[in-house]
Backbone as a chain_set.jsonl record, in Angstrom:
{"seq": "XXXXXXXXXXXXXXXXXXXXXXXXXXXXXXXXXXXXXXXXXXXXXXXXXXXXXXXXXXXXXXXXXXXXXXXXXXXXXXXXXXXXXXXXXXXXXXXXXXXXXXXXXXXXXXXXXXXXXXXXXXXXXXXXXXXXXXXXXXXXXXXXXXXXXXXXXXXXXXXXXXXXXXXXXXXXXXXXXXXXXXXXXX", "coords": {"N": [[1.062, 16.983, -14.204], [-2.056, 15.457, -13.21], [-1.716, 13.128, -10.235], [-3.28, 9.5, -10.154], [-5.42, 7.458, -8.479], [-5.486, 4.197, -8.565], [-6.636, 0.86, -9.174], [-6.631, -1.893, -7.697], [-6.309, -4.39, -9.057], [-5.2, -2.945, -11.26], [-3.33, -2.273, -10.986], [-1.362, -4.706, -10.178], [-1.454, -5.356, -12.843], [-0.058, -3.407, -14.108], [2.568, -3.955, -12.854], [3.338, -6.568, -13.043], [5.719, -8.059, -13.646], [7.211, -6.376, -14.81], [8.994, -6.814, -16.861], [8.552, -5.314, -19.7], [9.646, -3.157, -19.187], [8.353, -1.033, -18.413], [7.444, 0.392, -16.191], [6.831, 3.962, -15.639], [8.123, 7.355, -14.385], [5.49, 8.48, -13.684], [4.047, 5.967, -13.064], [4.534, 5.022, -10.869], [4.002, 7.118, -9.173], [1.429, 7.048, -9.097], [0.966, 4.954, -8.094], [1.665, 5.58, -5.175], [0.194, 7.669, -4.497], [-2.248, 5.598, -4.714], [-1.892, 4.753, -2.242], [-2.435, 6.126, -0.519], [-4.839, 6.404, 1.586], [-7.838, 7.414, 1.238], [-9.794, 9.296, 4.395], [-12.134, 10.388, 7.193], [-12.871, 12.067, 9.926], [-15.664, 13.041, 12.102], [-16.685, 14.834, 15.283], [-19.22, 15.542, 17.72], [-19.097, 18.919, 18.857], [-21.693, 20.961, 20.196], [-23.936, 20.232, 21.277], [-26.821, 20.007, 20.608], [-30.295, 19.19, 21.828], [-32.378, 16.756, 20.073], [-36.164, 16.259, 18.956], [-37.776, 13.059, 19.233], [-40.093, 12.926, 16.94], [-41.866, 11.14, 16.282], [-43.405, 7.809, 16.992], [-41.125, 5.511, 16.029], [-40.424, 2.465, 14.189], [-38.534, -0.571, 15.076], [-36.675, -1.808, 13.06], [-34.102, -2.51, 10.929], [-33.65, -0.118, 8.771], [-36.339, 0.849, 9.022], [-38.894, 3.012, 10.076], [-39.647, 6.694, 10.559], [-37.238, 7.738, 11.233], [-34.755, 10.226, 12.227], [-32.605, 12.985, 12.189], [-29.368, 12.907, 13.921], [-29.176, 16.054, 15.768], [-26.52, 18.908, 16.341], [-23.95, 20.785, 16.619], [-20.514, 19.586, 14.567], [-16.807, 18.868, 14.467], [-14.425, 18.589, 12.043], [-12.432, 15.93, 12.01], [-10.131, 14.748, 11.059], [-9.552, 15.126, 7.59], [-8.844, 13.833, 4.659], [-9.995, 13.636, 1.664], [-12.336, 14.305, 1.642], [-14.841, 16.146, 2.987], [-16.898, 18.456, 5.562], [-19.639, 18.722, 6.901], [-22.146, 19.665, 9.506], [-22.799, 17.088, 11.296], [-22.182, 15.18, 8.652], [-20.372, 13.473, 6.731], [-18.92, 14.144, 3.458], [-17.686, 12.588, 0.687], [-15.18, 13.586, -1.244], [-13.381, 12.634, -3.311], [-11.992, 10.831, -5.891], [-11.369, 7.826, -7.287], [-14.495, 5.892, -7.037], [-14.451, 4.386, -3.927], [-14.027, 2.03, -1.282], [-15.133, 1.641, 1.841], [-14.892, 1.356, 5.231], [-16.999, 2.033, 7.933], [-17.447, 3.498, 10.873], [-19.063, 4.67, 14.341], [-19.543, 6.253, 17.324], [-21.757, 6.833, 19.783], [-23.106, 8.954, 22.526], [-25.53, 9.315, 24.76], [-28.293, 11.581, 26.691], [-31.555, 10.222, 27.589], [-35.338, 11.761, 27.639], [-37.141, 9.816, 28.946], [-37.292, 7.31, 30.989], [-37.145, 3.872, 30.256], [-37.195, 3.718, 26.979], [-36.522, 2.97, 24.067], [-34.32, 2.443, 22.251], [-33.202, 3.304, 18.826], [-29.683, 3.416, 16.238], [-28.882, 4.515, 13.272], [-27.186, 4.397, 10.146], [-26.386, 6.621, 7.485], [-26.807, 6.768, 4.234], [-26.333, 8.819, 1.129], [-29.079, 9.956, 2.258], [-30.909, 8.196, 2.768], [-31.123, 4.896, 4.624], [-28.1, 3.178, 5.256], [-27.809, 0.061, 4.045], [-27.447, -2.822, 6.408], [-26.495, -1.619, 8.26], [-27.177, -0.545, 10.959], [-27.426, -0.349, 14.737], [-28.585, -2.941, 16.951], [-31.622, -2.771, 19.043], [-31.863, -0.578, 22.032], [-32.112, -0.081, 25.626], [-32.586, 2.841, 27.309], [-32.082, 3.786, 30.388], [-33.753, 6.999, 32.042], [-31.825, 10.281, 32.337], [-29.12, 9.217, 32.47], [-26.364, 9.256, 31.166], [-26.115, 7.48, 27.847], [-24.402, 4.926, 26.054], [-23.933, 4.183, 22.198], [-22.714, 1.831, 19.747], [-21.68, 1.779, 16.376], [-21.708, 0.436, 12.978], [-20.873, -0.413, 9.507], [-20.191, -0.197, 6.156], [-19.813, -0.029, 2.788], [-19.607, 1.439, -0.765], [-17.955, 4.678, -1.608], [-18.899, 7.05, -3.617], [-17.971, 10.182, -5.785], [-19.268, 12.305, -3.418], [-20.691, 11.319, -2.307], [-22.539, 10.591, 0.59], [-22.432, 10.425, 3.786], [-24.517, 9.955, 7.587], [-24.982, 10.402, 10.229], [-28.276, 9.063, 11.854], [-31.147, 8.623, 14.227], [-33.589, 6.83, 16.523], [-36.757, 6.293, 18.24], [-38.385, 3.61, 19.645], [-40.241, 3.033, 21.394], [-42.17, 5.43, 22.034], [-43.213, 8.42, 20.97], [-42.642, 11.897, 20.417], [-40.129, 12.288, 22.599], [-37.212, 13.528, 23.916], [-33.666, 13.65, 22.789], [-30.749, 14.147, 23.859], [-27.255, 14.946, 23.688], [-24.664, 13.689, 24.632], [-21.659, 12.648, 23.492], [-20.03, 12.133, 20.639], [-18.551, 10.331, 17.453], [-17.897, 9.723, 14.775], [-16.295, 8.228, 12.393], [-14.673, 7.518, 9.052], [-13.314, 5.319, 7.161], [-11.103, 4.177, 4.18], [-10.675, 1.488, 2.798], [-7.885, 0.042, 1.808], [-7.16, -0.237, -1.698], [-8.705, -1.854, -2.247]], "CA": [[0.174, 15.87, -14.422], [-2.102, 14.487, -12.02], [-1.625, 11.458, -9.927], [-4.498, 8.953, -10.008], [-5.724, 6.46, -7.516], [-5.824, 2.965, -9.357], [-7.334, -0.318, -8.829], [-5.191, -3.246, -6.765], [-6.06, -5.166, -10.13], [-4.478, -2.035, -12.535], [-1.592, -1.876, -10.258], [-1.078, -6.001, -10.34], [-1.23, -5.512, -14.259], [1.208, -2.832, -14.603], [3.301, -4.366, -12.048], [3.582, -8.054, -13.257], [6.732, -8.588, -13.024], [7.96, -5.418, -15.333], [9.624, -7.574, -18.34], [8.953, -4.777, -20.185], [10.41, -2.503, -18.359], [7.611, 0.224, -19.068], [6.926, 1.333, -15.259], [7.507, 5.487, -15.41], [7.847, 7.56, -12.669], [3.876, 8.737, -13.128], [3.102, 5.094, -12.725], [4.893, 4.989, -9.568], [3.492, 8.358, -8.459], [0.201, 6.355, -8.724], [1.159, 3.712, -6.612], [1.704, 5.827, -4.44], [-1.5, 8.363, -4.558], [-3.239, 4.532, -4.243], [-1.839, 3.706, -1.068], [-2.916, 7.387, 0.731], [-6.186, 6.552, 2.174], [-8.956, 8.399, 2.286], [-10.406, 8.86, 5.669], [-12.05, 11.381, 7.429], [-13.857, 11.253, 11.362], [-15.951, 14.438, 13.284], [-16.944, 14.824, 16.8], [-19.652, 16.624, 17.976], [-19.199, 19.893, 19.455], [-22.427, 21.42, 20.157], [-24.753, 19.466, 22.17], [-28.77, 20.496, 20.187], [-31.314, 18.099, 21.615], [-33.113, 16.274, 18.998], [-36.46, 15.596, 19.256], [-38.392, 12.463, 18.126], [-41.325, 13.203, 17.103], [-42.863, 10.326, 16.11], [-42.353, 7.019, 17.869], [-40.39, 4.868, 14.739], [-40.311, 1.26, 13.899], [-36.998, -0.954, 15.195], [-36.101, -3.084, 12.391], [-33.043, -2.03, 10.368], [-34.605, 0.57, 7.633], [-37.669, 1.012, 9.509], [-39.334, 4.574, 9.84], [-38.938, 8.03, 11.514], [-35.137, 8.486, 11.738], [-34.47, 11.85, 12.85], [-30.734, 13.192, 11.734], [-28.57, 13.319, 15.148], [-28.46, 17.18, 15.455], [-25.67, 19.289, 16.886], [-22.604, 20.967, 15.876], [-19.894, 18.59, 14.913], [-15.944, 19.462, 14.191], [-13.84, 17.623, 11.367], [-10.993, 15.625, 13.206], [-9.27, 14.236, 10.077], [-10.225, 14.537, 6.25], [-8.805, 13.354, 3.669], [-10.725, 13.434, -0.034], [-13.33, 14.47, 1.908], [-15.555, 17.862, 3.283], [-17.855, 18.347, 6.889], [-20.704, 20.174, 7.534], [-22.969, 19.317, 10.993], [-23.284, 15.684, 11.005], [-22.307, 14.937, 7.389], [-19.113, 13.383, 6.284], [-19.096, 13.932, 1.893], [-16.636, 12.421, 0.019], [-15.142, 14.474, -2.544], [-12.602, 12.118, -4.043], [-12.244, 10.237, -7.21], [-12.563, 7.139, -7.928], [-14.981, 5.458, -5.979], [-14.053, 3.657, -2.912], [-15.13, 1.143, -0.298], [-14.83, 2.272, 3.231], [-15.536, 1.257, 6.517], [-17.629, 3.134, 8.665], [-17.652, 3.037, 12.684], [-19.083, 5.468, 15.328], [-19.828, 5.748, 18.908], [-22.85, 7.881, 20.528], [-23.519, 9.087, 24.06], [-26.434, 10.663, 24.841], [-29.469, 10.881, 27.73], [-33.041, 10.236, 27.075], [-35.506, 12.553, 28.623], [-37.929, 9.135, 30.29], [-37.063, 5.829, 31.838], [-37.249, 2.478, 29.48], [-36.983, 4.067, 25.919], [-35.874, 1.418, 22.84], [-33.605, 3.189, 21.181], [-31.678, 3.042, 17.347], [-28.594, 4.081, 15.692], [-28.418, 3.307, 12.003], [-26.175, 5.425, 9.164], [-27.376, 7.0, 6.521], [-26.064, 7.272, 2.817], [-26.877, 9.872, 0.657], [-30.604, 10.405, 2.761], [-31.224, 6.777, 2.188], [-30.806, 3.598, 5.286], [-27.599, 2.188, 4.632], [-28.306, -1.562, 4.113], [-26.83, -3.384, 7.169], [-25.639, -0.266, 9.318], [-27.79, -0.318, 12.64], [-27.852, -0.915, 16.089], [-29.897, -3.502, 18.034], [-32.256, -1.422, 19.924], [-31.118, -0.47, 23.48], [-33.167, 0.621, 26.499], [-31.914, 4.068, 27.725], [-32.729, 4.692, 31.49], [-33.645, 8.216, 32.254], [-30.773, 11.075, 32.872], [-28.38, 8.492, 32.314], [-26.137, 8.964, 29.663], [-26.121, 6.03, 27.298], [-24.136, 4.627, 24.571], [-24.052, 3.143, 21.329], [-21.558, 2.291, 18.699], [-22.676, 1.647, 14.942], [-20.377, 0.356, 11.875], [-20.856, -0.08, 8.246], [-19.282, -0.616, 4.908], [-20.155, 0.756, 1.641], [-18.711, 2.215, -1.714], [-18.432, 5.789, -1.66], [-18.715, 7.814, -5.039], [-17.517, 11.46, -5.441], [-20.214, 13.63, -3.366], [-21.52, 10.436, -1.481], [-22.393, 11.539, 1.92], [-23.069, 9.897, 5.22], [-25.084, 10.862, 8.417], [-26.055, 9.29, 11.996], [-29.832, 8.842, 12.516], [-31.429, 7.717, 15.47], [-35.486, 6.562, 16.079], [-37.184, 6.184, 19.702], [-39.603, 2.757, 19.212], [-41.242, 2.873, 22.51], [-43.058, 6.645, 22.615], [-43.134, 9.978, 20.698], [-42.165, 12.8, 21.382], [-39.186, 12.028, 23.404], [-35.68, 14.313, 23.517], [-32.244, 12.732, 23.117], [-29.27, 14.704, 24.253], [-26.097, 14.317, 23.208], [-23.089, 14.024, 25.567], [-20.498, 12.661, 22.468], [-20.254, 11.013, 19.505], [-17.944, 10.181, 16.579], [-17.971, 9.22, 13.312], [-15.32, 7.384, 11.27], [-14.816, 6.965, 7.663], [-11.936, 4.727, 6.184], [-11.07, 3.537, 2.706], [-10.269, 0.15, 2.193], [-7.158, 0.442, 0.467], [-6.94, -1.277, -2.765], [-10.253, -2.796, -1.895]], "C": [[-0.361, 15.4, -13.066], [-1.891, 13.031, -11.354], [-2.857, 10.863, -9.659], [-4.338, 7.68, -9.091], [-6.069, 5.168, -8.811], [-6.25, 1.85, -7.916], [-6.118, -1.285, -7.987], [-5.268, -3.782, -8.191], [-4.886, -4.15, -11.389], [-3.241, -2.379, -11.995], [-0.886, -3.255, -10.395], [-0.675, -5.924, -12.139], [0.303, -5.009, -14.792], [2.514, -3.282, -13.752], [3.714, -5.865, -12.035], [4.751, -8.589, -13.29], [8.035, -7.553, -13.806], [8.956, -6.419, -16.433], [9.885, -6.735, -19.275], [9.437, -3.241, -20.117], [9.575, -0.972, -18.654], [7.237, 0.839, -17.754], [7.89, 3.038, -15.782], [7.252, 5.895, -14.343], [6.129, 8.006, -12.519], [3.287, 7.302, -12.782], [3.405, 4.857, -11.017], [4.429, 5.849, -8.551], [2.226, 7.758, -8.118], [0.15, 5.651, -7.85], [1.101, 4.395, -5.098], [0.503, 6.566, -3.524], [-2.215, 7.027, -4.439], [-2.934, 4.109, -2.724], [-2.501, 4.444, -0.28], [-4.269, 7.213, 0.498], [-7.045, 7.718, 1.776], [-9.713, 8.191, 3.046], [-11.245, 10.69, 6.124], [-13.029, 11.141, 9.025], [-14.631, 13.001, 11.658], [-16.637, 13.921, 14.22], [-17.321, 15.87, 16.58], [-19.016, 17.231, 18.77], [-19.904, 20.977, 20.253], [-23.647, 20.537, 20.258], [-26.325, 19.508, 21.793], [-29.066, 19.445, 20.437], [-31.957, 17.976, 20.459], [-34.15, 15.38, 19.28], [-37.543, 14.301, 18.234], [-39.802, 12.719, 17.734], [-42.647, 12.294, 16.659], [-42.341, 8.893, 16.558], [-42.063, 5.798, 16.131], [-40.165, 2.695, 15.253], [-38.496, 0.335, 14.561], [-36.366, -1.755, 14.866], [-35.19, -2.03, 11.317], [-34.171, -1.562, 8.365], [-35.838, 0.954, 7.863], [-37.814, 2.844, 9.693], [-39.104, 5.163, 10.565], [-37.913, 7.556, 12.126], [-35.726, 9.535, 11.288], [-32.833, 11.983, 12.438], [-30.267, 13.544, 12.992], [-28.309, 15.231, 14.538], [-27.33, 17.636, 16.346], [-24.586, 19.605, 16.417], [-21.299, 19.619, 16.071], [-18.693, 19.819, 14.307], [-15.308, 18.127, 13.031], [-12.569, 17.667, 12.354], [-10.265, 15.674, 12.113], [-10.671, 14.608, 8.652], [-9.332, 14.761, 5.269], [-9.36, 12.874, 2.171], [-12.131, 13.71, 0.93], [-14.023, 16.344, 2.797], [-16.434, 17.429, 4.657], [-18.361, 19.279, 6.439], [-21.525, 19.002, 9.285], [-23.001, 17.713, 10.536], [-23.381, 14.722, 9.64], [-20.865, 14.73, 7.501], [-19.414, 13.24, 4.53], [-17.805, 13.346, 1.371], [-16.626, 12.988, -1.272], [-14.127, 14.03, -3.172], [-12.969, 11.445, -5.397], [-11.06, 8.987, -6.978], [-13.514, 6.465, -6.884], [-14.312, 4.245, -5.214], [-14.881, 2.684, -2.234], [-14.334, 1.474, 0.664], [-15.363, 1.734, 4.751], [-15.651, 2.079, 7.283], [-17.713, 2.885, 10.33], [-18.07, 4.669, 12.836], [-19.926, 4.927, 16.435], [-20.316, 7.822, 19.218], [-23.216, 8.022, 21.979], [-24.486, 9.786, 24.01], [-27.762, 9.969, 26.416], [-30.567, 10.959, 26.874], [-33.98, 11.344, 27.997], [-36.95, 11.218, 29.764], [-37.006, 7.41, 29.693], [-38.114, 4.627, 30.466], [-37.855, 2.302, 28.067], [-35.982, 3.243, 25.359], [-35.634, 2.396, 21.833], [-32.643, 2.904, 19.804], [-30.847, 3.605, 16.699], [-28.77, 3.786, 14.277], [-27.196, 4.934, 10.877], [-27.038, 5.449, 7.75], [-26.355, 7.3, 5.15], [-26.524, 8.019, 2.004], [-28.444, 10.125, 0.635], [-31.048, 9.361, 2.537], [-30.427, 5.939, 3.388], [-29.528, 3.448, 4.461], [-27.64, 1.002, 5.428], [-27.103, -1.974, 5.185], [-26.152, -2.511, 8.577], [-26.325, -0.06, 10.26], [-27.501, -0.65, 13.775], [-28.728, -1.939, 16.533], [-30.019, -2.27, 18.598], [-31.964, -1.609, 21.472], [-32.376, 0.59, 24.26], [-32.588, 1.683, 27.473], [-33.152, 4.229, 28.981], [-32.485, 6.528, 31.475], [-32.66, 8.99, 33.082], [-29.906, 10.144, 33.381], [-27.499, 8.415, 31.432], [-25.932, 7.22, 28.96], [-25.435, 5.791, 25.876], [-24.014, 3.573, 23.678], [-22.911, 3.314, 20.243], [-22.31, 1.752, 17.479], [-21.543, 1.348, 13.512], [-21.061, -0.01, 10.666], [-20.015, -0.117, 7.3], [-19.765, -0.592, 4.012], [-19.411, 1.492, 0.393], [-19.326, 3.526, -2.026], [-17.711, 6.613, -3.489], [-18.544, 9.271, -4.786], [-19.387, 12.2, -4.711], [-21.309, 12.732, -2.749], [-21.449, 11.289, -0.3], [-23.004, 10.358, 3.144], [-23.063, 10.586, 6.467], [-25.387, 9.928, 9.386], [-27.705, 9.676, 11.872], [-29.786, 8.524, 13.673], [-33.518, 7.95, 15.6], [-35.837, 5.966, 17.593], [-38.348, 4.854, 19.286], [-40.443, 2.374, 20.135], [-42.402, 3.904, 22.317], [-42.755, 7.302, 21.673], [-42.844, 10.632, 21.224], [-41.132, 13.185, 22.374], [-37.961, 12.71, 22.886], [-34.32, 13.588, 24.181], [-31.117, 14.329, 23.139], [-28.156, 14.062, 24.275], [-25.354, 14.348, 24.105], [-21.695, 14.201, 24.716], [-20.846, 11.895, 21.402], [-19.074, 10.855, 18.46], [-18.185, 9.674, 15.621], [-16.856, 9.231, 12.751], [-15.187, 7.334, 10.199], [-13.139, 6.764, 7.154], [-11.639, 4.084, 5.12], [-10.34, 2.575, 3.749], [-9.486, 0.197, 1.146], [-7.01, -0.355, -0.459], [-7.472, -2.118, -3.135], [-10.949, -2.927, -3.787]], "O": [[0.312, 15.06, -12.092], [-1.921, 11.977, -11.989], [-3.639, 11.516, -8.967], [-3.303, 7.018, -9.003], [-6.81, 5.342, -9.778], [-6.24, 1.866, -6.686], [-4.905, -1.109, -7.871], [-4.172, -3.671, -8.741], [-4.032, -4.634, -12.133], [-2.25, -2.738, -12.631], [0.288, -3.136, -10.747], [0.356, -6.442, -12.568], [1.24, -5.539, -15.39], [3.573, -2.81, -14.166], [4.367, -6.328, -11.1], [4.82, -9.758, -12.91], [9.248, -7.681, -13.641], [10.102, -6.105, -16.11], [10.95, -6.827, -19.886], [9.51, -2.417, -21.029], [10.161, 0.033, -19.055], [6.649, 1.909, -17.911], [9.062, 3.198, -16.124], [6.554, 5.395, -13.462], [5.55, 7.897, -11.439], [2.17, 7.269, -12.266], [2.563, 4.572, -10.165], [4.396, 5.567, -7.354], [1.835, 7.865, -6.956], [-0.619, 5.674, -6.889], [0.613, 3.867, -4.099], [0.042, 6.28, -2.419], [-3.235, 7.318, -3.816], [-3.607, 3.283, -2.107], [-3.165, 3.934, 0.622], [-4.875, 7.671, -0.471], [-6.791, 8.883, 2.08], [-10.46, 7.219, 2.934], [-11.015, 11.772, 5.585], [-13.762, 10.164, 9.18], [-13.998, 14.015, 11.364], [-17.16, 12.807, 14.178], [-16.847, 16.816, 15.95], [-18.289, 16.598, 19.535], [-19.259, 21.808, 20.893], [-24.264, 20.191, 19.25], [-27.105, 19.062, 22.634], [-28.586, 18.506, 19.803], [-32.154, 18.976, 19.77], [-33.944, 14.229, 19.666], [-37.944, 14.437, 17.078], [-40.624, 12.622, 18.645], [-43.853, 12.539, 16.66], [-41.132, 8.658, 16.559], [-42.979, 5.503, 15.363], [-39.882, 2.057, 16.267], [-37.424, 0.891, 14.321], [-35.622, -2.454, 15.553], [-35.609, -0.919, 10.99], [-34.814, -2.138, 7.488], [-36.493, 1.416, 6.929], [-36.943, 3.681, 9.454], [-38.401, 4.734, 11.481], [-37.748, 7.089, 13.253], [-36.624, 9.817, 10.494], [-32.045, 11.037, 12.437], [-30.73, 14.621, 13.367], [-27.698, 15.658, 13.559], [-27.04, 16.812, 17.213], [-24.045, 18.761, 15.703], [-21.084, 18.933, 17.07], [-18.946, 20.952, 13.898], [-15.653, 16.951, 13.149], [-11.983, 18.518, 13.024], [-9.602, 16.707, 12.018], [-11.895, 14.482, 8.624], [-9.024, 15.924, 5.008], [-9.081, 11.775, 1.692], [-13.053, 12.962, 0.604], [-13.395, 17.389, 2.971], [-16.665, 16.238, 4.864], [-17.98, 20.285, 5.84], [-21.243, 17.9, 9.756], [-23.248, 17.358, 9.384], [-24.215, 13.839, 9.445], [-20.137, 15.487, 8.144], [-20.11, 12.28, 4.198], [-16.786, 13.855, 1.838], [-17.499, 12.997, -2.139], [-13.611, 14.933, -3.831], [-14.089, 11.52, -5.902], [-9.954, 9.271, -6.519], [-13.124, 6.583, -5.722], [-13.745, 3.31, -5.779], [-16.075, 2.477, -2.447], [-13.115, 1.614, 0.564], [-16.53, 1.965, 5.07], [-14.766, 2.896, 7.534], [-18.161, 1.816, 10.746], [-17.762, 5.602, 12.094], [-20.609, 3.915, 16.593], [-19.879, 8.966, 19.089], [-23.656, 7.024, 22.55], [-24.516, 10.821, 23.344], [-28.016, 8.866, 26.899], [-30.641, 11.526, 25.784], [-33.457, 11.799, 29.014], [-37.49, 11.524, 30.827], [-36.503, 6.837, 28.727], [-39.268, 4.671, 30.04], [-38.624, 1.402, 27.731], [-34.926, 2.871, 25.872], [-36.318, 2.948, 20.972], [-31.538, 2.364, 19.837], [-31.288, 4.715, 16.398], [-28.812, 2.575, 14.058], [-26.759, 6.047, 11.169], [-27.878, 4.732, 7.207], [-25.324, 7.972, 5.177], [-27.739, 7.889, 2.153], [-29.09, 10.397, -0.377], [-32.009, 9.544, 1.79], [-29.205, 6.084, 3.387], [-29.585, 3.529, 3.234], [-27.575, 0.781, 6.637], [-25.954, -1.587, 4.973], [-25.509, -2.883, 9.559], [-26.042, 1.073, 10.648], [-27.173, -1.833, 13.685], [-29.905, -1.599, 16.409], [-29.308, -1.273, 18.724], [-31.86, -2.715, 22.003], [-33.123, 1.477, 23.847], [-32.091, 1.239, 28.507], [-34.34, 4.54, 28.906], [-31.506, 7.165, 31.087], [-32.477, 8.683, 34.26], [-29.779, 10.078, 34.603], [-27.651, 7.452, 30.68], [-25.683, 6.157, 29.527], [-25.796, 6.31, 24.82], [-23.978, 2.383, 23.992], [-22.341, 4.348, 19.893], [-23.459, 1.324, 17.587], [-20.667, 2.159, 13.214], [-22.263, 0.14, 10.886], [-18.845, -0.056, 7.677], [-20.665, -1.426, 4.117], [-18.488, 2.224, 0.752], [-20.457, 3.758, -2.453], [-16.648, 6.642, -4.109], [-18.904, 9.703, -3.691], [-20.371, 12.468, -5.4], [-22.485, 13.074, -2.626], [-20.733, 12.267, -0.085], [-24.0, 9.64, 3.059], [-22.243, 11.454, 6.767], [-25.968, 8.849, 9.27], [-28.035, 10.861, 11.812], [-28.767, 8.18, 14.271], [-34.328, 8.726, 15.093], [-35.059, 5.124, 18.041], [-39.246, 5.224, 18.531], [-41.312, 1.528, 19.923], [-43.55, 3.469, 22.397], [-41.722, 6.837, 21.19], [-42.643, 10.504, 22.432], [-41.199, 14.269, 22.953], [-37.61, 12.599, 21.712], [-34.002, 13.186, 25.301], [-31.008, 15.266, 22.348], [-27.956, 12.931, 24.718], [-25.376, 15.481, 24.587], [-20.871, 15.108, 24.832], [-21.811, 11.136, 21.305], [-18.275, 11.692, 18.882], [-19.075, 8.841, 15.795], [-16.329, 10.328, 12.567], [-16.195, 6.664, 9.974], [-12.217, 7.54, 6.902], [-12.155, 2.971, 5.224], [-9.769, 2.698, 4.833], [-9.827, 0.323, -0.03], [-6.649, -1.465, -0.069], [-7.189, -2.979, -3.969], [-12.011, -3.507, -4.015]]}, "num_chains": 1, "name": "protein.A"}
């Protein structure tokens, strides 16, 4: 039998104070399958400039994001899958998670207004950006970026980033990370 992830409220129900003495060990197995997180983080590996090619708006949801390219590696995962710059969640049931990462990278000119934001299945997520930051040239520069969201089986999240000074402009990566943590019992 499998073990299932429950609710904090299911688990409060079946757990009320046991009177009738009906916990079994699968309910306990649950409890337990609820407490193990799912999480999962990658770090690039593989440094591909990315460039912008159109100069983008710098209000949270605003236009031309570009997908951070570059090979990344999975550090940790848990109910979840990598590919390049993609964390998917492949668990059940849906979750809420907090999201963090942290970006290094150079610009290729001097006093470029730059943004971070996160992306949910190819779609802004609401509230997840950066203020915009002014990246001197051959400098690396960084930014960190967080977030919070409920992820459903086969949700996916992605770094963007959007140049709002110029076009045309290439970001290089130095590092980056990406985070993803359930909220247990959330």
């Amino acid at each position: 039998m499998a073990d299932t992830k429950r609710t904090k409220a299911a688990l409060a129900t079946l757990f009320a104070d046991n009177t009738s003495g009906d916990i079994s060990p699968a309910d306990l197995r649950d409890y337990l399958e609820s407490l193990d997180v799912s999480r999962a983080a990658l770090y690039w590996t593989g440094f591909a400039t990315t460039t912008l090619a159109s100069q983008g708006t710098l209000v949270a949801g605003g236009t031309n994001r570009v997908k951070v390219l570059g090979a990344t590696t999975s550090k940790t995962a848990n109910r979840f899958s990598h590919d390049n710059n993609k964390l998917t969640y492949t668990g059940a049931p849906t979750i809420k998670a907090d999201i963090f990462g942290v970006f290094s990278f150079e610009i290729d000119l001097a006093n470029q207004s730059v943004i971070l934001e996160l992306y949910l299945n190819g779609a802004y997520l609401i509230g997840s950006y950066t203020p915009s930051r002014v990246a001197i040239v051959d400098q690396p520069w960084q930014m960190t970026i967080m977030g919070e969201t409920n992820l459903a089986t086969n949700d996916f999240v992605e770094l963007y980033i959007a140049n709002g000074t110029s076009a045309g402009k290439i970001i290089t990566p130095h590092a980056g990370y990406l985070n993803i943590q359930e909220i247990p019992l959330g």
